[in-house]
Every structure is written in C-alpha cells, then in structure tokens.
DSSP file (Angstrom, degrees, kcal/mol; ACC not computed):
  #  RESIDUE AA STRUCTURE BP1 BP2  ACC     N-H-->O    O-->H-N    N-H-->O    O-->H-N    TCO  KAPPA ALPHA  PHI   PSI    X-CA   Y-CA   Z-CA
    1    1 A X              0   0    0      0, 0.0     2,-0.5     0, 0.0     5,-0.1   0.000 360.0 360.0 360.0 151.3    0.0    0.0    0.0
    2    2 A X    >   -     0   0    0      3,-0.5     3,-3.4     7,-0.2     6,-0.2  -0.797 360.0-100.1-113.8 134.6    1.4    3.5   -0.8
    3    3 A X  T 3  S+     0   0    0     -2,-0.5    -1,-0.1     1,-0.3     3,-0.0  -0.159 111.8  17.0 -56.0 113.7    1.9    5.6    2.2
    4    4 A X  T 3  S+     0   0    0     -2,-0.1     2,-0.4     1,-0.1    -1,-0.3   0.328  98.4 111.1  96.9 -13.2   -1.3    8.0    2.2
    5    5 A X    X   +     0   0    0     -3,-3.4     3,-1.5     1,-0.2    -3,-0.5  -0.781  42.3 171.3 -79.0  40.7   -2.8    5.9    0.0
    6    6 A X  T 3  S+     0   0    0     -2,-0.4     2,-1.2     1,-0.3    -1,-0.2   0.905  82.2  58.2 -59.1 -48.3   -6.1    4.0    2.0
    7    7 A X  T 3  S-     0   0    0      1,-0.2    -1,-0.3    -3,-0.1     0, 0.0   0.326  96.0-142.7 -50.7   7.8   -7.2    2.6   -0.7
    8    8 A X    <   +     0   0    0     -3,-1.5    -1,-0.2    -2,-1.2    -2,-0.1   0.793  48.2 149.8  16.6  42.0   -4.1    0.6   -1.8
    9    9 A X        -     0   0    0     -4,-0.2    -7,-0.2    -7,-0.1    -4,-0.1  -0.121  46.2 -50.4 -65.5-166.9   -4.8    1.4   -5.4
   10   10 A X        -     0   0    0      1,-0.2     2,-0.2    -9,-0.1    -1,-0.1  -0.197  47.9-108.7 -51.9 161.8   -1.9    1.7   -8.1
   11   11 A X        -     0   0    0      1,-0.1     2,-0.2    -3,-0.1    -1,-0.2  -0.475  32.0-133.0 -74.8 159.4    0.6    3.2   -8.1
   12   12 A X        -     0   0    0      1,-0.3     3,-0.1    -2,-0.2    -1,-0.1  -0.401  53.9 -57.4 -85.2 170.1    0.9    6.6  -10.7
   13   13 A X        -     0   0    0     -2,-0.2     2,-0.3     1,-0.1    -1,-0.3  -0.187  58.2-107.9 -42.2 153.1    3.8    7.3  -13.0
   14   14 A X        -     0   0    0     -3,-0.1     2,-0.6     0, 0.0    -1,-0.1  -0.538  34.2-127.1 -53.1 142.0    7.1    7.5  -11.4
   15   15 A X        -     0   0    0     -2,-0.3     2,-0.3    -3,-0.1     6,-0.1  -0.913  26.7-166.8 -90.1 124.9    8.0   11.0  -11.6
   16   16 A X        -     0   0    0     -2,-0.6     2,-0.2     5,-0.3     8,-0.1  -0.857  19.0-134.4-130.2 146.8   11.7   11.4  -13.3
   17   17 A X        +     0   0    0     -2,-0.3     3,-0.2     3,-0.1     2,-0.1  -0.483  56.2  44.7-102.7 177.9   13.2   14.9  -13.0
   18   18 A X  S    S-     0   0    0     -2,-0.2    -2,-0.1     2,-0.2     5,-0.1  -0.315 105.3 -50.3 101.8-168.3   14.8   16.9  -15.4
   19   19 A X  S  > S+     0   0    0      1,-0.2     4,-0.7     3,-0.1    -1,-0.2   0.474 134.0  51.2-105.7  20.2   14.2   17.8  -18.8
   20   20 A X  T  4 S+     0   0    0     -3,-0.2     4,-0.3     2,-0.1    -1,-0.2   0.411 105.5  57.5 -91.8  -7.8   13.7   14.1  -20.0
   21   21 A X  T  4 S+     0   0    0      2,-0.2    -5,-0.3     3,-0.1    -3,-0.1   0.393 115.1  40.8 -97.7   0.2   11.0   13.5  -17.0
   22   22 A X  T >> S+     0   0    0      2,-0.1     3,-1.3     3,-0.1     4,-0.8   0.785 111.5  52.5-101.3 -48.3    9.1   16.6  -18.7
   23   23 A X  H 3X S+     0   0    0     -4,-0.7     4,-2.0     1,-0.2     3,-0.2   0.806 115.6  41.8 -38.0 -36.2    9.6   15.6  -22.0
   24   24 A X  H 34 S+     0   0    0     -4,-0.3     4,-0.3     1,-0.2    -1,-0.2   0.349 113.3  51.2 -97.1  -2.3    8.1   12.2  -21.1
   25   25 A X  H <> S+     0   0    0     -3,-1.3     4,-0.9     3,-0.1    -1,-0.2   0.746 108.2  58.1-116.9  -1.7    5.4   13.4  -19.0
   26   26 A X  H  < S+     0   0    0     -4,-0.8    -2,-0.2    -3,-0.2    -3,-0.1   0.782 103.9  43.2  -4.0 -95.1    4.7   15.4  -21.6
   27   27 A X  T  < S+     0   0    0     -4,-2.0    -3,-0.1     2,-0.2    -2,-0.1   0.132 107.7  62.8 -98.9  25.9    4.2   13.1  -24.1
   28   28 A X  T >> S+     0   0    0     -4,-0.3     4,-1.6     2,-0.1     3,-1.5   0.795 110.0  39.9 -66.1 -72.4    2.2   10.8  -21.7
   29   29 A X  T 3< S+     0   0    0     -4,-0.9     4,-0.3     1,-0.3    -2,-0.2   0.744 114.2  56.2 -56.3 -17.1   -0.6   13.6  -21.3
   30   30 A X  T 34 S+     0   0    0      1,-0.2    -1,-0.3     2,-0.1     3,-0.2   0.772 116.8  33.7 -89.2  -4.4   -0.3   14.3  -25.1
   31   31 A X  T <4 S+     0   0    0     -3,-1.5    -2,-0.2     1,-0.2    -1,-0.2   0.769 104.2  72.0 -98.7 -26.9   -1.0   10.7  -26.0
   32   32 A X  S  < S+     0   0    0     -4,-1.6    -1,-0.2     2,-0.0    -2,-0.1   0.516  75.4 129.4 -81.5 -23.7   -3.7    9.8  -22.9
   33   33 A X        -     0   0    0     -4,-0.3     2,-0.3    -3,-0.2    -3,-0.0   0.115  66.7-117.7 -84.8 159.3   -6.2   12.1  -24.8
   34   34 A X    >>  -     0   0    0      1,-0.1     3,-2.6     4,-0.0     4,-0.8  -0.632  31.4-114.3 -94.5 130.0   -9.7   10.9  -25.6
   35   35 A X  T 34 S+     0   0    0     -2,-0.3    -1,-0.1     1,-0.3    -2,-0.1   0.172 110.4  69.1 -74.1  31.1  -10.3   10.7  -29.5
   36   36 A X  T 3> S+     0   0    0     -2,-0.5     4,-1.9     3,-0.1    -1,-0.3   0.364  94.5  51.3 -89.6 -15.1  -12.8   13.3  -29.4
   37   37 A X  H <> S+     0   0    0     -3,-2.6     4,-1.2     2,-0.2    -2,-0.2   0.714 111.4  52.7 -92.3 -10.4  -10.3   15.9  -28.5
   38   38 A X  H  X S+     0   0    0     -4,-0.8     4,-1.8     2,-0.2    -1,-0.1   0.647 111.1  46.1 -77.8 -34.9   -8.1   14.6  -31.7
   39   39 A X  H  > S+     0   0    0      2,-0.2     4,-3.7     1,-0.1    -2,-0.2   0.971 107.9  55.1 -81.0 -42.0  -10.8   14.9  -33.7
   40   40 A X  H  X S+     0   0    0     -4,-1.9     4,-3.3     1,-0.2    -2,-0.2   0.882 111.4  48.8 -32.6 -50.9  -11.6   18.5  -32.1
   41   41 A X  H  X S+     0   0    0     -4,-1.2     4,-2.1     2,-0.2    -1,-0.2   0.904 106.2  55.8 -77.9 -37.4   -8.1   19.5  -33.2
   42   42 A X  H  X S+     0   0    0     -4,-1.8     4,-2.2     1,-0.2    -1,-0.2   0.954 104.7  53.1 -27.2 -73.5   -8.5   18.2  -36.5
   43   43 A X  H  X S+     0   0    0     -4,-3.7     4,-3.1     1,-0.2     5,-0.5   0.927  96.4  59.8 -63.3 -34.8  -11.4   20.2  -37.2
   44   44 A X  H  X S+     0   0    0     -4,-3.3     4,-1.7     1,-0.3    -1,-0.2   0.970 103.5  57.8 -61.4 -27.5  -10.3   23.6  -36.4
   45   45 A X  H  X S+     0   0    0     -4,-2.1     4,-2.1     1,-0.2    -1,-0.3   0.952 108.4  44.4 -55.0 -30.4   -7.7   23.1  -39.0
   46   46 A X  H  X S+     0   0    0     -4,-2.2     4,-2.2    -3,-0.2    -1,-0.2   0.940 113.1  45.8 -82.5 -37.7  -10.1   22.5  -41.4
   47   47 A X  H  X S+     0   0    0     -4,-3.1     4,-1.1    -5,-0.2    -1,-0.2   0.606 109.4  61.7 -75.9  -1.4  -12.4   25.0  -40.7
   48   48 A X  H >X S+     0   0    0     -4,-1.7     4,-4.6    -5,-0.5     3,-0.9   0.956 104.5  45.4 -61.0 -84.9   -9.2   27.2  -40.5
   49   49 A X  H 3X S+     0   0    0     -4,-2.1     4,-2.7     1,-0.2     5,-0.4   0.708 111.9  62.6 -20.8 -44.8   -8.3   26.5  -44.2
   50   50 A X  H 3X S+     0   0    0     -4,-2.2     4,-1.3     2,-0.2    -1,-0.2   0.956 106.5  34.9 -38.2 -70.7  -12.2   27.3  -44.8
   51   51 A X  H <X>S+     0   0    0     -4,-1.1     4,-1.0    -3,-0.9     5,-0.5   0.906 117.6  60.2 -82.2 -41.3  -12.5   30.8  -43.6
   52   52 A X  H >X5S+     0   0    0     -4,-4.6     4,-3.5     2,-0.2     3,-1.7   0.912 105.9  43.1 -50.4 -56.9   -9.2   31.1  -45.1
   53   53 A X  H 3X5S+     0   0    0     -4,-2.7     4,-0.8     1,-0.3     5,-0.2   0.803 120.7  41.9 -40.4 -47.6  -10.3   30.0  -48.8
   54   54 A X  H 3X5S+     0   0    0     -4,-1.3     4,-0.8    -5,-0.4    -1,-0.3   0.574 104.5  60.8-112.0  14.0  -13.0   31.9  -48.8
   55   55 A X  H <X5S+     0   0    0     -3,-1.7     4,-1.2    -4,-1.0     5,-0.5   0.603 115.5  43.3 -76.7 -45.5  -11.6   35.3  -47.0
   56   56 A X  H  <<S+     0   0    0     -4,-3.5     4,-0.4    -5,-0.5    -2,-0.2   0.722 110.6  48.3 -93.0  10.3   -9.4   35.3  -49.9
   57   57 A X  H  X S+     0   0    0     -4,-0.8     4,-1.0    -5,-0.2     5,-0.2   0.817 120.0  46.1 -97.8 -54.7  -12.1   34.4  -52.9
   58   58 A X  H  < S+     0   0    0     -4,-0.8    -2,-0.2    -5,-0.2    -1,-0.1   0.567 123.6  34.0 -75.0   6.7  -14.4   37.3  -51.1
   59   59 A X  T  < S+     0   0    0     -4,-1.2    -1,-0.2     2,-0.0    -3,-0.1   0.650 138.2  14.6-117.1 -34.1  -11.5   39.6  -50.9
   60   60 A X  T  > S+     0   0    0     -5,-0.5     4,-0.9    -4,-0.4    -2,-0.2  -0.115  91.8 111.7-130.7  32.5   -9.2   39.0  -54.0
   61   61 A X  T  < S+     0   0    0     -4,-1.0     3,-0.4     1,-0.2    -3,-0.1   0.975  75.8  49.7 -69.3 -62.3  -11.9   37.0  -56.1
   62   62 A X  T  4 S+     0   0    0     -5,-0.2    -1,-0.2     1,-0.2    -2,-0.1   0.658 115.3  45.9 -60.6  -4.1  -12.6   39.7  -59.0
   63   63 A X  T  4 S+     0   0    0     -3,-0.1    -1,-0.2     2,-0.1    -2,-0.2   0.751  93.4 101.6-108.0 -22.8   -8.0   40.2  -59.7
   64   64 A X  S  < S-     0   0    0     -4,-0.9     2,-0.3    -3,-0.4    -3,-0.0   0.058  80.8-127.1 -56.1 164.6   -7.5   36.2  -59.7
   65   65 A X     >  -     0   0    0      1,-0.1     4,-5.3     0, 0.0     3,-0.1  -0.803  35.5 -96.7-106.7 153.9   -7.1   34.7  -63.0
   66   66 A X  H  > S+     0   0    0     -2,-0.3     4,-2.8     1,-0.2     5,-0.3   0.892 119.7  65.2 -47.3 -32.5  -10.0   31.4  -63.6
   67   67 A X  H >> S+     0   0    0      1,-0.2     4,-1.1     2,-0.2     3,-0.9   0.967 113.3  26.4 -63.2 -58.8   -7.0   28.8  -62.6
   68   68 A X  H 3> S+     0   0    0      1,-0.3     4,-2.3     2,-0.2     5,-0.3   0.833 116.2  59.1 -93.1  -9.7   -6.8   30.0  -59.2
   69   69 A X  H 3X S+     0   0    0     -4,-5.3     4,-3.6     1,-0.2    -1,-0.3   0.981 113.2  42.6 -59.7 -35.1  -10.3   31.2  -58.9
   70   70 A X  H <X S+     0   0    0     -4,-2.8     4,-1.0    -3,-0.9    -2,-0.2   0.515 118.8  46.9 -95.3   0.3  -11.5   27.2  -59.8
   71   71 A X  H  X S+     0   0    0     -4,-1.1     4,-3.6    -5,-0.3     5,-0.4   0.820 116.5  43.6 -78.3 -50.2   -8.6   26.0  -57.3
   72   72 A X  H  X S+     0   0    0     -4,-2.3     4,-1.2     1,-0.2    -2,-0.2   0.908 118.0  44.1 -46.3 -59.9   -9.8   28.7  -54.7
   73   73 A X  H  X S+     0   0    0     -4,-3.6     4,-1.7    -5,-0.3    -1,-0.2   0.845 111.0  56.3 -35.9 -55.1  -13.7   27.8  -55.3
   74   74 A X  H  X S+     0   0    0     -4,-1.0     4,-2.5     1,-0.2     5,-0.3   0.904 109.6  42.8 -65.1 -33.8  -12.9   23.9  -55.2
   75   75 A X  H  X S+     0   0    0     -4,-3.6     4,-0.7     2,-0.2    -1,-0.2   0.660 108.4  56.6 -82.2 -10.1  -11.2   23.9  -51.7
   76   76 A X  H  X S+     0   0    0     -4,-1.2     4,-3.2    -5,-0.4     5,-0.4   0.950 119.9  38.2 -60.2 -70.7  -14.0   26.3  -50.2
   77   77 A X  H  X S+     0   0    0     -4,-1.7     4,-1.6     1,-0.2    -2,-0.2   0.705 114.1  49.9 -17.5 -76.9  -16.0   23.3  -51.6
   78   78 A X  H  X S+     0   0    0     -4,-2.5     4,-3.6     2,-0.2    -1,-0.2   0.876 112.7  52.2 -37.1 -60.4  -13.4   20.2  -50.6
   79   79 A X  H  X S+     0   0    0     -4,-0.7     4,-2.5    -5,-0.3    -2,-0.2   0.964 111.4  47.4 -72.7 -41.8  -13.3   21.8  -46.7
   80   80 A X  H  X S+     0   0    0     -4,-3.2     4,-2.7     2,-0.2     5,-0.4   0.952 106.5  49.3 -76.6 -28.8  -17.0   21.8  -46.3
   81   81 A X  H  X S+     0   0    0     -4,-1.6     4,-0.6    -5,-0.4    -2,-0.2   0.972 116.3  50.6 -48.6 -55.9  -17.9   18.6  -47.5
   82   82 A X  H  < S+     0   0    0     -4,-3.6     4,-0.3     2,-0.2    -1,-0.2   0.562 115.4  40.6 -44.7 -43.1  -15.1   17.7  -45.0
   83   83 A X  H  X S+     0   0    0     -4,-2.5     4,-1.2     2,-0.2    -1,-0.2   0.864 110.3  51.8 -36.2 -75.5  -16.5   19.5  -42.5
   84   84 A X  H  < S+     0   0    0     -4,-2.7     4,-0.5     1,-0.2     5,-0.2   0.689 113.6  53.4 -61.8 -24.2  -20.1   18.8  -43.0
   85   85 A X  T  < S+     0   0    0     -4,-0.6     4,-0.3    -5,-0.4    -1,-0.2   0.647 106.3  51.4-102.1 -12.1  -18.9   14.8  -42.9
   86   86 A X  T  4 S+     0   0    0     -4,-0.3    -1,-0.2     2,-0.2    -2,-0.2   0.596 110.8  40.2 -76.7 -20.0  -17.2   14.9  -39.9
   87   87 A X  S  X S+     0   0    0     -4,-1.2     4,-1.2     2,-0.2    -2,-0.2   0.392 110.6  64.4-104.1  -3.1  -19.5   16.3  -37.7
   88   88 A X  H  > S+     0   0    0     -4,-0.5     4,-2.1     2,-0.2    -2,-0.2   0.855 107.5  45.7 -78.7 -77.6  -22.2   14.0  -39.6
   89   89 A X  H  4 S+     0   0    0     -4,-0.3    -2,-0.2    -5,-0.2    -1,-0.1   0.700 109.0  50.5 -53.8 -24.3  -20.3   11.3  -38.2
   90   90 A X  H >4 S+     0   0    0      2,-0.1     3,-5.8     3,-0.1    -1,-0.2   0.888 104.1  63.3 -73.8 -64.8  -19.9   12.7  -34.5
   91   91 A X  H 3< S+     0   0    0     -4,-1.2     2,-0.3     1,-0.3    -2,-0.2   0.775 107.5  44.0 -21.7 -73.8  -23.8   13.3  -34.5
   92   92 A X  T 3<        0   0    0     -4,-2.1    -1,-0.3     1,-0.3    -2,-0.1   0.530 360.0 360.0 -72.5   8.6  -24.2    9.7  -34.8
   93   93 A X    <         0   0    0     -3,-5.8    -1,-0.3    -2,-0.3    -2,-0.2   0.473 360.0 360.0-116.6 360.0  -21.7    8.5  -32.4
C-alpha cells in the first residue's frame, strides 16, 4: 500500500526529474487524450483553411485569374464537405 494511499490502489507514473521527465510526461498527457479531442483538433484546422479560402475568394476573387479562382472555389467546396462529414459522423456516435 502506498503511504497516504487507504485505498491501496496503483501506483501513478514514477515521476523522473529533469528535462527528459518533462519531456516524457509530456508526451504521456499528449497521447492519454480521448479521441474526441483529436478529432476537435482536427477540425479547427479544417475550418481554419475554410474561412481562409473563402476570405481570400471574397476579398481578391474579381484580380485572380480562372485557374486559381476554380482552385480557390474547389477547396472552399473540398473543406466543407469535409467539415459537414465529420461532424455528420460525431452526431451519430
């Protein structure tokens, strides 16, 4: 039993000093995460890329030339679909 401890549960990590016991405790907490918070992070990129794509088709749409207007358009396009099918997919879960 660990001293303070009534419950005699497990023990927690050993603690290691330095800057290899933060590095490693680190990337314990960054790996322990629940895959909804992966998925969280996920999405803001995409909906990053979003408002981006289409800040710069409403802002500099009329000087682009059609190539990068139909790149600009498709990935407005691409990121909601992406969007709209990821959170489609949380809904159900």
């Amino acid at each position: 039993m660990i001293p303070g401890n009534q419950q005699g549960g497990p023990q927690g990590p050993k603690q290691a000093g330095g800057v290899i016991g933060s590095l490693s405790d680190g990337w314990k907490v960054m790996h322990d995460t629940g895959h909804d918070v992966m998925v969280d992070l996920i999405m803001v990129q995409v909906i990053s890329l979003f408002i981006g794509a289409f800040i710069l088709l409403a802002t500099q749409g009329h000087k682009m030339s059609s190539n990068n207007l139909t790149w600009t358009v498709g990935s407005v396009m691409v990121m909601f679909v992406l969007s709209g099918a990821v959170y489609r997919r949380l809904a159900r879960s």
